[in-house]
N, C-alpha and C positions, 0 to 999 in steps of 0.2 A: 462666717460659716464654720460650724466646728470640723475640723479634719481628721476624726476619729469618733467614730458611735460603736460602740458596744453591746450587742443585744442578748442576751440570757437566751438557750432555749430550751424548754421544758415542756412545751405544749401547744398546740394547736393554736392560742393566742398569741403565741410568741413566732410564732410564722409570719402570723399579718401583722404584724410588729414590725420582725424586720423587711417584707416587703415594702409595708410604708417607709421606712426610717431608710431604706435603700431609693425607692423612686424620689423623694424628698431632697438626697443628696442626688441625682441623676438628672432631679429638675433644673437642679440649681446651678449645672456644670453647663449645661445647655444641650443635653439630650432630645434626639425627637419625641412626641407620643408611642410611636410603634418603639420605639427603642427602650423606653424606659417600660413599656409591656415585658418584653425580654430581660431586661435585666431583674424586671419584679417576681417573672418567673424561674426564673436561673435562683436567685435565690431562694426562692419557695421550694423548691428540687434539692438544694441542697438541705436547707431547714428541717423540711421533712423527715430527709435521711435521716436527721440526728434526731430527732424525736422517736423514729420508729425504731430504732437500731441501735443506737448509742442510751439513751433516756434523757440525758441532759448533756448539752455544750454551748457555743455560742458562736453567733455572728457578727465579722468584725468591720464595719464596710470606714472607707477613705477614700481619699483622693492621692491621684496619681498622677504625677506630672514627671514627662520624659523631654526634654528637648521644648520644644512649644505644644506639644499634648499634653492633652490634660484626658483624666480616664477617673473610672471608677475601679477599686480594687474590694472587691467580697471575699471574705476569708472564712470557711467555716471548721468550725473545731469541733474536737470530742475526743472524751477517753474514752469510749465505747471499748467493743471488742475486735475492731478493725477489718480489714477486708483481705482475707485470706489469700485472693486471685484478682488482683486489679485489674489485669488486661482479660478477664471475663467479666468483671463489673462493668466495664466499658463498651461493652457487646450493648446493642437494640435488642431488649427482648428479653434479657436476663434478670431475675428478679429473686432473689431471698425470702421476700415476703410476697403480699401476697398485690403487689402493684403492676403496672404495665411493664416496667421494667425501664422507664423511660430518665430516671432521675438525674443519674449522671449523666452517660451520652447526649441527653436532652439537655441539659445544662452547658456542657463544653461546645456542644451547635450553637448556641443562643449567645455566646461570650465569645469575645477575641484573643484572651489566653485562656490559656484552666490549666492546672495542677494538680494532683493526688500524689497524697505521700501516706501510708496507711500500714501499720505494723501492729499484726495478732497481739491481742489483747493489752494495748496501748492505746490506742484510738485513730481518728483521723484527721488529715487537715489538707482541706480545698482550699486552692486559692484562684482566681477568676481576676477577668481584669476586662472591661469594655471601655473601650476610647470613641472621644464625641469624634464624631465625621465629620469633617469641614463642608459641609454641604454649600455647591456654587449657588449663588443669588443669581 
């Protein structure tokens, strides 16, 4: 299993790009169904972002191993023009353009770390991390 995908993103096909190329490595870790829905989403949320707002950057997904976990790690980048007010980006409801407003905040619900690091006209970079749950037999 390779430990590093790389996905370009420029467009709308490159969303469902990297949600496949993310649930693919989320199957393979041992993710539930409903879980790899979430993480397909979390990425698609961030994807988005950069296609609307940036025009081009990419998604970096890996595996992540702490101790005896093992996790998925989503990284998404861009030199866009950045995000002026993070801790209003991060509000429910707050939107730029012209979406629900759900992309971030919906994305750090869905994943069990999230990061934003974003500096005016520099770009961005998300990074997310969901660990497989030892689910009891």
């Amino acid at each position: 299993m390779a430990d590093e995908n790389c996905i370009p993103i420029n467009s709308e096909v490159d969303i469902v790009t990297a949600r496949q190329k993310g649930r693919e490595m989320a199957a393979k870790l041992g993710f539930s169904s409903t879980e790899l829905t979430l993480i397909a989403t979390a990425i698609s949320e961030i994807a988005r972002n950069i296609v609307e707002y940036a025009r081009e950057g990419e998604i970096s997904l890996s595996i992540a191993q702490l101790g005896d976990k093992r996790g998925i790690i989503v990284i998404g980048c861009d030199n866009g023009p950045g995000i002026p007010n993070i801790k209003l980006a991060m509000q429910d409801g707050y939107s730029t353009g012209k979406s629900l407003g759900l992309g971030l905040p919906g994305a750090k619900r869905l994943m069990d770390e999230f990061e934003i690091v974003s500096e005016v006209g520099k770009g961005t970079k998300v990074t997310m991390k969901k660990w497989v749950q030892n689910h009891a037999r």
